[in-house]
PyMOL commands that place a pseudoatom at each C-alpha (Angstrom):
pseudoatom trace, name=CA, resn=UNK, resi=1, chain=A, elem=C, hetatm=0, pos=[84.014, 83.948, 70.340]
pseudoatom trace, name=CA, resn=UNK, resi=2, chain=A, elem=C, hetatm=0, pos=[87.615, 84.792, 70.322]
pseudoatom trace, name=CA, resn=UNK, resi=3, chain=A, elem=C, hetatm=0, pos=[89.176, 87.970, 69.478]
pseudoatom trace, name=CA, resn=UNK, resi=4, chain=A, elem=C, hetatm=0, pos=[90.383, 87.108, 65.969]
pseudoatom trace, name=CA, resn=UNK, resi=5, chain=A, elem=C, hetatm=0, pos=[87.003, 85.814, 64.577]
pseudoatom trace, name=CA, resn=UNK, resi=6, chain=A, elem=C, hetatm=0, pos=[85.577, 89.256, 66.019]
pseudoatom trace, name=CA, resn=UNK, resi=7, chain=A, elem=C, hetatm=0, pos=[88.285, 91.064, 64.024]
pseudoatom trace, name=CA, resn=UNK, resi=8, chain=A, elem=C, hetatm=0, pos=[87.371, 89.107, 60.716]
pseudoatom trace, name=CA, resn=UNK, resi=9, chain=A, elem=C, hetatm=0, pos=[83.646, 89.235, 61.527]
pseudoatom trace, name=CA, resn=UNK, resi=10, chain=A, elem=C, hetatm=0, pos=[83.779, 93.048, 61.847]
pseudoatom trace, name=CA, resn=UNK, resi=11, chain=A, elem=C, hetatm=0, pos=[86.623, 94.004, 59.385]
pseudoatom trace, name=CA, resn=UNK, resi=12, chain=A, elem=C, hetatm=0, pos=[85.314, 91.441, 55.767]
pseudoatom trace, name=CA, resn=UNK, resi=13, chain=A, elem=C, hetatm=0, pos=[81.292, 93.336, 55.990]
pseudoatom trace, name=CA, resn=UNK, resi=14, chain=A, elem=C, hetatm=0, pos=[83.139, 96.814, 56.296]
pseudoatom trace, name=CA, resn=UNK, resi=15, chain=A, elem=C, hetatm=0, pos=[85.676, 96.064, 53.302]
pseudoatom trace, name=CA, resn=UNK, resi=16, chain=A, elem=C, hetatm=0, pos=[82.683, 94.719, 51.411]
pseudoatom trace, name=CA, resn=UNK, resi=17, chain=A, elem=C, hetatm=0, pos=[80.742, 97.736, 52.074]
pseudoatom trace, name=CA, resn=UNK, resi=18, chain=A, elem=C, hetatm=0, pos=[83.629, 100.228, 51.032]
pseudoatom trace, name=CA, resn=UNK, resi=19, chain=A, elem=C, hetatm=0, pos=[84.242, 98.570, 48.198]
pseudoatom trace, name=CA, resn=UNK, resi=20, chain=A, elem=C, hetatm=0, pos=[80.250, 98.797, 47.019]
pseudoatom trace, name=CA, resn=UNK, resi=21, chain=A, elem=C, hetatm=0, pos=[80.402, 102.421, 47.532]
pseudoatom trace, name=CA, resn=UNK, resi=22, chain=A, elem=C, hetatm=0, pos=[83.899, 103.112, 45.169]
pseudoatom trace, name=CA, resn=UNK, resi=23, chain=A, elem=C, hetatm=0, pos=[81.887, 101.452, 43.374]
pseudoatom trace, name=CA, resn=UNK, resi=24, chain=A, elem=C, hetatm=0, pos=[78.570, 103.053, 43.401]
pseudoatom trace, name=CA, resn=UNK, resi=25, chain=A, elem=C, hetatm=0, pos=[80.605, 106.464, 43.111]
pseudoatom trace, name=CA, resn=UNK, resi=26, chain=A, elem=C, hetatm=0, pos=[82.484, 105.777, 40.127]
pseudoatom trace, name=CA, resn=UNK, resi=27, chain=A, elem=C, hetatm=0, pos=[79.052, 104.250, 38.384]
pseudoatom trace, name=CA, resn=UNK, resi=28, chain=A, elem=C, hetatm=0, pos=[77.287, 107.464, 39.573]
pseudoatom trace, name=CA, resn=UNK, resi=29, chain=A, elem=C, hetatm=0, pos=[80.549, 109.558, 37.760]
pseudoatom trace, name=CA, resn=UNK, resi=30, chain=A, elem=C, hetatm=0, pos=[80.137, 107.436, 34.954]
pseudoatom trace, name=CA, resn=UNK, resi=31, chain=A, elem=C, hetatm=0, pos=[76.090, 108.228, 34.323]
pseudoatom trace, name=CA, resn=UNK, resi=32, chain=A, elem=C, hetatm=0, pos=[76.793, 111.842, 34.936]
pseudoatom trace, name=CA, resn=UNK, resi=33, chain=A, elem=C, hetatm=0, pos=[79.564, 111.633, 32.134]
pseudoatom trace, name=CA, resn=UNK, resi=34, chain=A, elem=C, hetatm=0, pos=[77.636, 110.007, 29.671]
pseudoatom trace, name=CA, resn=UNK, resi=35, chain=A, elem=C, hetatm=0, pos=[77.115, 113.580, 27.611]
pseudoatom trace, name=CA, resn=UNK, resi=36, chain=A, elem=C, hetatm=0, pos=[80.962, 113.881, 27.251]
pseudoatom trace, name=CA, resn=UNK, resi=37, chain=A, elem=C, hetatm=0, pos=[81.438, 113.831, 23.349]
pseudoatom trace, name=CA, resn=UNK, resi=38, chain=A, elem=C, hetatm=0, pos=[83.619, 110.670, 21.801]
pseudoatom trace, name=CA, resn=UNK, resi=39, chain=A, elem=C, hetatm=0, pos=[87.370, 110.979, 21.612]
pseudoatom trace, name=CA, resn=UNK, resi=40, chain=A, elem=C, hetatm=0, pos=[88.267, 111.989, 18.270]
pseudoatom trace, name=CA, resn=UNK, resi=41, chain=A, elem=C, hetatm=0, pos=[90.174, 108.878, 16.128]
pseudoatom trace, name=CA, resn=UNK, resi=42, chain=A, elem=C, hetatm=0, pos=[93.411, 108.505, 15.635]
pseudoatom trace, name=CA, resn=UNK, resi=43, chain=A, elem=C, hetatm=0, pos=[94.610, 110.133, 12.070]
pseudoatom trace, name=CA, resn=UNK, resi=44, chain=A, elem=C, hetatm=0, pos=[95.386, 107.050, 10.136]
pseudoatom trace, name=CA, resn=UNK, resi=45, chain=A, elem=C, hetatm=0, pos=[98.540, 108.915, 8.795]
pseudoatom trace, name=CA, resn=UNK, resi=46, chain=A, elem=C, hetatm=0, pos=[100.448, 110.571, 11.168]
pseudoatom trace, name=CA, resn=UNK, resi=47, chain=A, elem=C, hetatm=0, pos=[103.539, 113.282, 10.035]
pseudoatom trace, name=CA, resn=UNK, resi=48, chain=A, elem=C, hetatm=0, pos=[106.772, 111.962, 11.726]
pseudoatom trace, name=CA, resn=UNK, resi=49, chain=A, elem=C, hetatm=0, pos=[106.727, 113.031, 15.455]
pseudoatom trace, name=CA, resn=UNK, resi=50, chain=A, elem=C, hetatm=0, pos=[108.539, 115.703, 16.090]
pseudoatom trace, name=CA, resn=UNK, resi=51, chain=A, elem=C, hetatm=0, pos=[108.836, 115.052, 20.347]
pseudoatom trace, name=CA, resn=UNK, resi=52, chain=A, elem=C, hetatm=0, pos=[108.256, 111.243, 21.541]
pseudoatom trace, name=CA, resn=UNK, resi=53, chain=A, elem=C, hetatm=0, pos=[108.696, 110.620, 25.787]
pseudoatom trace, name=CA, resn=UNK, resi=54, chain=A, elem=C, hetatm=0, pos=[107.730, 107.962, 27.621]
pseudoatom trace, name=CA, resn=UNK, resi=55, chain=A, elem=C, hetatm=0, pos=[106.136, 108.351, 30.637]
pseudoatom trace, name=CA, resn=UNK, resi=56, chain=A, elem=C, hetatm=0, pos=[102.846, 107.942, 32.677]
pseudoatom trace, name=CA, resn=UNK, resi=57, chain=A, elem=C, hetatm=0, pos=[99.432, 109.371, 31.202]
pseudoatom trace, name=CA, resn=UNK, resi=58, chain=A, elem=C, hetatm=0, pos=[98.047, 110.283, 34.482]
pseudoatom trace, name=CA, resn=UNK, resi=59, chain=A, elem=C, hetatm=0, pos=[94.300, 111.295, 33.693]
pseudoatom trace, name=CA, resn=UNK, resi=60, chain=A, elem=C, hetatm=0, pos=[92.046, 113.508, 32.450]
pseudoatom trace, name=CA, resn=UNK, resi=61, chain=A, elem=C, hetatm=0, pos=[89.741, 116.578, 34.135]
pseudoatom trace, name=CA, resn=UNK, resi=62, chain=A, elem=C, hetatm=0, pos=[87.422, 118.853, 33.712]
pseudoatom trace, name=CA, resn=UNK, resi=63, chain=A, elem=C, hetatm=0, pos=[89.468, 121.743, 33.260]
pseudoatom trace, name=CA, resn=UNK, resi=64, chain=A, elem=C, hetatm=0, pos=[90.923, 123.903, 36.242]
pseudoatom trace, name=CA, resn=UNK, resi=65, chain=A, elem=C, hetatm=0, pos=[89.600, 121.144, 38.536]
pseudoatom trace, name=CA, resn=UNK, resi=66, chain=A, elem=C, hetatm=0, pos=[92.244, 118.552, 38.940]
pseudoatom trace, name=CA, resn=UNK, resi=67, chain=A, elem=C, hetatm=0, pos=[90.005, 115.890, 41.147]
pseudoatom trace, name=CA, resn=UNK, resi=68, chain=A, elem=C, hetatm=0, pos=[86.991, 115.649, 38.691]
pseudoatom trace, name=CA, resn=UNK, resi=69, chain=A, elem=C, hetatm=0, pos=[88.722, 112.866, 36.735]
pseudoatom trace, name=CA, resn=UNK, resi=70, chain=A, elem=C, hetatm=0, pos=[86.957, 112.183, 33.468]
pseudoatom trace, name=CA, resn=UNK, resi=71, chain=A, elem=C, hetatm=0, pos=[85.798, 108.452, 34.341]
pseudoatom trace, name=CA, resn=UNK, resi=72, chain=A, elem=C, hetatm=0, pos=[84.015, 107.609, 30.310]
pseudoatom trace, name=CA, resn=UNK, resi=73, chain=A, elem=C, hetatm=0, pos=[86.011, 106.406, 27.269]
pseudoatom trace, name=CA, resn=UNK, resi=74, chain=A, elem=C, hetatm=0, pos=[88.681, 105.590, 29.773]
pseudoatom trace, name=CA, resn=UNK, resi=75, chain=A, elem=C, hetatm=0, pos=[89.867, 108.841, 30.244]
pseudoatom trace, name=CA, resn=UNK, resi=76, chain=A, elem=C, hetatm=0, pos=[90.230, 108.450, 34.137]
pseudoatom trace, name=CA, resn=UNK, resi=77, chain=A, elem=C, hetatm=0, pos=[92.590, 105.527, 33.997]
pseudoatom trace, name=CA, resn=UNK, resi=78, chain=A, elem=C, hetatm=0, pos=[96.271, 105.699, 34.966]
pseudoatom trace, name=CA, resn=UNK, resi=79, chain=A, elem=C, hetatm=0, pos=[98.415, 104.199, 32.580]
pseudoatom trace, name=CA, resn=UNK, resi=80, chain=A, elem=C, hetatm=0, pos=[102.274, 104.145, 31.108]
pseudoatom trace, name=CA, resn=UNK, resi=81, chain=A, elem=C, hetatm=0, pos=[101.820, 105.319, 27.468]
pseudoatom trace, name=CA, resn=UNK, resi=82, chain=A, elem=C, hetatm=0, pos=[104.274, 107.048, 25.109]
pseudoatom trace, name=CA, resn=UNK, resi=83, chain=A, elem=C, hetatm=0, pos=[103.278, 110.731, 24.158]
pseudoatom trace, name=CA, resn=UNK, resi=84, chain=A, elem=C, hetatm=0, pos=[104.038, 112.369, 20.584]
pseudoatom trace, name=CA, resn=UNK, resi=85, chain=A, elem=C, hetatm=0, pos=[103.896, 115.471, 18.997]
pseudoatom trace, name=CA, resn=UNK, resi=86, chain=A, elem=C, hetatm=0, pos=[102.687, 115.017, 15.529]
pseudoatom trace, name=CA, resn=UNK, resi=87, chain=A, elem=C, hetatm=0, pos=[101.813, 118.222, 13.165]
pseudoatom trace, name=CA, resn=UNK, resi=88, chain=A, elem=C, hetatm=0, pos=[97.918, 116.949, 13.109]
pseudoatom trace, name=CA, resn=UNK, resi=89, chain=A, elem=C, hetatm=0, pos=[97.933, 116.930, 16.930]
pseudoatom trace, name=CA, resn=UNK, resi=90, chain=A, elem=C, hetatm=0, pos=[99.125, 114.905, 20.618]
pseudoatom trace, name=CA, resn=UNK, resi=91, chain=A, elem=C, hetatm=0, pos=[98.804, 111.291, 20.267]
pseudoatom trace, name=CA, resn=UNK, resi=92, chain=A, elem=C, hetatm=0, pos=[99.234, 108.861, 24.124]
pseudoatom trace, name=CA, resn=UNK, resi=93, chain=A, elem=C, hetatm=0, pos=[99.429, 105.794, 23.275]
pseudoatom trace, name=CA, resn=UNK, resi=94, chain=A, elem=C, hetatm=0, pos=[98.246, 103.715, 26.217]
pseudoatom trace, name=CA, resn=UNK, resi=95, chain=A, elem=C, hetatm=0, pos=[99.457, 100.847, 27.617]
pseudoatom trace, name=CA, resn=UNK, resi=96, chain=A, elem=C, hetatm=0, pos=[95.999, 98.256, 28.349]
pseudoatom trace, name=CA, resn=UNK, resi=97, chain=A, elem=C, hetatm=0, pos=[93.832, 101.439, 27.110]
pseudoatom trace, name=CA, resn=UNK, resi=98, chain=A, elem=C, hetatm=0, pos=[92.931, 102.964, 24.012]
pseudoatom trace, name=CA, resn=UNK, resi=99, chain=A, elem=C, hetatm=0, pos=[95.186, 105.802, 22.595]
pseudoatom trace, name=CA, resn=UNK, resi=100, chain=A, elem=C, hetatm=0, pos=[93.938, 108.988, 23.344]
pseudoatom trace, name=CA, resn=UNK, resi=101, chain=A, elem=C, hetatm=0, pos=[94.464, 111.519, 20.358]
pseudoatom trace, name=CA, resn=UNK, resi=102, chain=A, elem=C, hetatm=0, pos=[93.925, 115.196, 20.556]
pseudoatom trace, name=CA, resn=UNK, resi=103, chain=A, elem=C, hetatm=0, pos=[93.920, 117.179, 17.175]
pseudoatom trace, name=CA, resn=UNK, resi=104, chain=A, elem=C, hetatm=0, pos=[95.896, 120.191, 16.840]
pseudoatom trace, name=CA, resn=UNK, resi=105, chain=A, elem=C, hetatm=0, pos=[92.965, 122.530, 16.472]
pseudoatom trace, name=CA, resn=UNK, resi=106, chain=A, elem=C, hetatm=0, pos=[91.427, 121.315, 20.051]
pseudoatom trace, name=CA, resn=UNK, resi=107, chain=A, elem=C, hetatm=0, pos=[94.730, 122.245, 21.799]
pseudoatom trace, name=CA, resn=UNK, resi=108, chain=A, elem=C, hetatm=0, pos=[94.055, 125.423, 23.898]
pseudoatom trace, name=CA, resn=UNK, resi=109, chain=A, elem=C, hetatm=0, pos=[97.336, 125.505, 26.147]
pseudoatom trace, name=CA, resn=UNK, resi=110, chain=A, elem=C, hetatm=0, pos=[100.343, 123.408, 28.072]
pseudoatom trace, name=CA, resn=UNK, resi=111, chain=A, elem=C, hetatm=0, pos=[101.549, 123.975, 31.427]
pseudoatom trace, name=CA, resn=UNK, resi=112, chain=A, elem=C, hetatm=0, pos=[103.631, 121.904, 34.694]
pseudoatom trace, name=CA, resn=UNK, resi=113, chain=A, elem=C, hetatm=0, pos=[102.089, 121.165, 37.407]
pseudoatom trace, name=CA, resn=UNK, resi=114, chain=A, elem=C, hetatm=0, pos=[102.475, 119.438, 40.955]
pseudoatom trace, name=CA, resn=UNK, resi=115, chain=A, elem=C, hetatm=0, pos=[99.745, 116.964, 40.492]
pseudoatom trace, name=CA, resn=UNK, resi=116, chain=A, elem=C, hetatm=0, pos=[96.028, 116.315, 39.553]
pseudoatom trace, name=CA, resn=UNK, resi=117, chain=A, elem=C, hetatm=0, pos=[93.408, 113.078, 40.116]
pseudoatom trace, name=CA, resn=UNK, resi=118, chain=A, elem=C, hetatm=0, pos=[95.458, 111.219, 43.134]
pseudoatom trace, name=CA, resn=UNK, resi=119, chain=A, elem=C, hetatm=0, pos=[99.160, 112.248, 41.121]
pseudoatom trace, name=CA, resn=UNK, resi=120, chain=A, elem=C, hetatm=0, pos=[101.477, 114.033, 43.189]
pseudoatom trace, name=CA, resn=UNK, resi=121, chain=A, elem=C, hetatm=0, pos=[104.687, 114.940, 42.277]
pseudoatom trace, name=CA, resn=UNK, resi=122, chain=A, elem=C, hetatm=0, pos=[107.879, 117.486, 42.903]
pseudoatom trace, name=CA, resn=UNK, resi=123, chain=A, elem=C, hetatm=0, pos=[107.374, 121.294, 41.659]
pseudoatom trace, name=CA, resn=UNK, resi=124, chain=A, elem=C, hetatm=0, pos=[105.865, 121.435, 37.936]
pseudoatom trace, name=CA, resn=UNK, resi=125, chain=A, elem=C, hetatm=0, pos=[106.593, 117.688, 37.814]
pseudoatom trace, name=CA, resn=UNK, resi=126, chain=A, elem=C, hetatm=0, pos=[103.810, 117.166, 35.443]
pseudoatom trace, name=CA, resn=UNK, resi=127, chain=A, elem=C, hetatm=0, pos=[103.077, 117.942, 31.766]
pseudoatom trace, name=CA, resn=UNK, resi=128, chain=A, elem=C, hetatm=0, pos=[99.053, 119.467, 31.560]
pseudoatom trace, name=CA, resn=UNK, resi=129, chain=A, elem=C, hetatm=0, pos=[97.894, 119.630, 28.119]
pseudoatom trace, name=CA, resn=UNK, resi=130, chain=A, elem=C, hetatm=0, pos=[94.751, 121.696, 28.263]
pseudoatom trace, name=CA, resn=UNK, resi=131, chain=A, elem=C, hetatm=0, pos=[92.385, 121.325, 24.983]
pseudoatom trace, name=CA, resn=UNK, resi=132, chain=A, elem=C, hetatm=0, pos=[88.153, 121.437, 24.161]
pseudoatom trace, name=CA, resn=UNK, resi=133, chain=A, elem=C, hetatm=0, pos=[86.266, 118.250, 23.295]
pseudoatom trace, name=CA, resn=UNK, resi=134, chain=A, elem=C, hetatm=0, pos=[83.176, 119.538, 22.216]
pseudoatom trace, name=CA, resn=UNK, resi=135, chain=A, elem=C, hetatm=0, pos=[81.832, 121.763, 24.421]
pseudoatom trace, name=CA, resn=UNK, resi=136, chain=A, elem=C, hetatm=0, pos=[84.195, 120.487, 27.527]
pseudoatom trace, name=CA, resn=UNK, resi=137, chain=A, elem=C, hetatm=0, pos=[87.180, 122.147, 28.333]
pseudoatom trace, name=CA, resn=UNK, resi=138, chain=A, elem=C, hetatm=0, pos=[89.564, 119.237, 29.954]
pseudoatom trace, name=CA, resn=UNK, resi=139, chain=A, elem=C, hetatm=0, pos=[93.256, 118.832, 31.097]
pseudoatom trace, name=CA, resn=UNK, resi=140, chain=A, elem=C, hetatm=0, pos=[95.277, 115.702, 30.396]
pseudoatom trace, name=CA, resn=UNK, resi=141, chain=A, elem=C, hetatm=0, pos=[98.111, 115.214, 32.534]
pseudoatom trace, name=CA, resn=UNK, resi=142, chain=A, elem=C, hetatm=0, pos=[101.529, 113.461, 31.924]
pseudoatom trace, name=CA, resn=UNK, resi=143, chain=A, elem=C, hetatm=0, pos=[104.351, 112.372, 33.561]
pseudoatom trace, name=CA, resn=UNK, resi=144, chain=A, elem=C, hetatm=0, pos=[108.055, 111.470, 31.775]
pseudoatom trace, name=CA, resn=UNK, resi=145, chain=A, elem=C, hetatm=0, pos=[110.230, 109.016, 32.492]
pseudoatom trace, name=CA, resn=UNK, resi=146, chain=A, elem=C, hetatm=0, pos=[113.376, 111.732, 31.899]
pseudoatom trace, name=CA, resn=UNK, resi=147, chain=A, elem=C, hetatm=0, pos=[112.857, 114.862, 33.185]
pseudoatom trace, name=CA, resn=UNK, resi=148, chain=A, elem=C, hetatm=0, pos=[114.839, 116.375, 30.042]
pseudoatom trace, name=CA, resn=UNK, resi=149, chain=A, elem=C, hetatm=0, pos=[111.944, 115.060, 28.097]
pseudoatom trace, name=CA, resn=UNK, resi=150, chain=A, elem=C, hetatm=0, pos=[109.337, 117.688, 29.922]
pseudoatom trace, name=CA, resn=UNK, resi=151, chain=A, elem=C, hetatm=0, pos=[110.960, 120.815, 28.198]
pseudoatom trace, name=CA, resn=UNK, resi=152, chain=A, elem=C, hetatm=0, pos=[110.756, 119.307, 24.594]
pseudoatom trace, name=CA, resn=UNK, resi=153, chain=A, elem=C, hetatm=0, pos=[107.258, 118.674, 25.213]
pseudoatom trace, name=CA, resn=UNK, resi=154, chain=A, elem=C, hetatm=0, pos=[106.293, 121.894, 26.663]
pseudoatom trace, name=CA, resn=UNK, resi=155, chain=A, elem=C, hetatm=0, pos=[108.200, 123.540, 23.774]
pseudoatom trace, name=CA, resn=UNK, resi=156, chain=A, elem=C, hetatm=0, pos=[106.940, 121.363, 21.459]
pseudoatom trace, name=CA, resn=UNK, resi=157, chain=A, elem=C, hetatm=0, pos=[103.367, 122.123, 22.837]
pseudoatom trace, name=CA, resn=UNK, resi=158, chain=A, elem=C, hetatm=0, pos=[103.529, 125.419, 22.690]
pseudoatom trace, name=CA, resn=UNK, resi=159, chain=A, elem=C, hetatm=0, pos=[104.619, 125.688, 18.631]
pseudoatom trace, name=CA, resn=UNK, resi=160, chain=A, elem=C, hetatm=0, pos=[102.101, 123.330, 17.994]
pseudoatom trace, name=CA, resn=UNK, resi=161, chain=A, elem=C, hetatm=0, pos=[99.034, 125.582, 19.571]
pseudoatom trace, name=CA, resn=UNK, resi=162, chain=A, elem=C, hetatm=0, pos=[100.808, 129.140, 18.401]
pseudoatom trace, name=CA, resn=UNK, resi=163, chain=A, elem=C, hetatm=0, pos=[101.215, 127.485, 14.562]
pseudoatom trace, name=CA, resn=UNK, resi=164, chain=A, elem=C, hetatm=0, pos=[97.459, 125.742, 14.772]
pseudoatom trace, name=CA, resn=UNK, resi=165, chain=A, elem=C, hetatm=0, pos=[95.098, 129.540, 14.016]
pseudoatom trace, name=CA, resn=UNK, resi=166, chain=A, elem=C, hetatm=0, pos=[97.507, 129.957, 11.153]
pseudoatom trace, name=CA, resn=UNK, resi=167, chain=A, elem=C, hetatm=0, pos=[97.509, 126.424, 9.723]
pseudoatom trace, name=CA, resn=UNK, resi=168, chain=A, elem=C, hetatm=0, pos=[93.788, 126.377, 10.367]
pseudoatom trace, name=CA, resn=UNK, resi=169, chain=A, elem=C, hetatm=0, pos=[93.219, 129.437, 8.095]
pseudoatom trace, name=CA, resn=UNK, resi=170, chain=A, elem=C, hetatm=0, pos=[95.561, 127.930, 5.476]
pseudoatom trace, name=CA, resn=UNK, resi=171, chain=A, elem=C, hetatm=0, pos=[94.009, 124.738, 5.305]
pseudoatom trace, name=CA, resn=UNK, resi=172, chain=A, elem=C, hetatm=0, pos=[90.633, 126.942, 4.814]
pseudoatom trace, name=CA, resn=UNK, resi=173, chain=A, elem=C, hetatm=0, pos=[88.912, 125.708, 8.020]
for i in range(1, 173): cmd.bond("trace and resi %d" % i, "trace and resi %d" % (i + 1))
show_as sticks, trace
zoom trace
């Protein structure tokens, strides 16, 4: 047996198996997700936004721990998307994946970051939206296309979670 038919003997069983566990791990991630709460729906009318960016929705995690991606409801997928502000809440709407839409009153806080779930980036490169589904506390990370875009977010973020207590109270909820 010649040295190249070793190489492909040895090397196509070892991909194989490497493969079957990424597999078996993000199965495994996906059963031990299963209690995560649905994604609320999209509002069917949405105020004009008041920030729009494109970018890269990077993922979501369980809050303060940037490598346990959120694997169910397609929350761990990486994706280009546009992000808006709306007055009811954050809408990303995902290229190839559902739109992920969090309302106002789930909003907890915004922040940059250098990276989270296998995202890297330069200093406080990335937009981290940090809100409650359910009883889960998660981040959502995103990345623009124009770094300009970042600050209008963040301060568009951070009106939208100082005006939510007061809106809540007088909408009565």
């Amino acid at each position: 047996m010649d040295n190249q038919t070793l190489t492909v003997l040895i090397t196509v069983p070892l991909i194989v198996v490497v493969l079957a566990m990424i597999w078996l791990g993000w199965r495994n991630r996906l059963r031990r997700q299963a209690d995560v709460e649905r994604l609320p729906e999209v509002p069917e009318l949405l105020t004009p936004a008041t920030v729009v960016a494109d970018g890269q929705y990077v993922a979501t995690t369980t809050a303060g721990d940037w490598l346990d991606r959120i694997a169910v409801q397609g929350l761990g997928i990486r994706t280009n998307a546009e992000l808006s502000i709306h007055a009811e809440g954050v809408l990303f709407d995902r290229s190839g994946a559902a739109p992920v839409f969090i309302p106002r009153s789930a909003l907890v806080d915004s922040r940059e970051s250098n990276g989270m779930a296998g995202k890297f980036v330069e200093k406080d490169g990335l937009l981290v939206i940090n809100w409650k589904l359910g009883s889960r506390e998660l981040d959502t990370g995103f990345r623009s296309r124009q770094a300009t875009d970042k600050q209008l977010l963040l301060d568009a973020l951070q009106e939208l979670i100082s005006a939510a207590p007061q809106a809540d109270a007088d909408s009565g909820k």
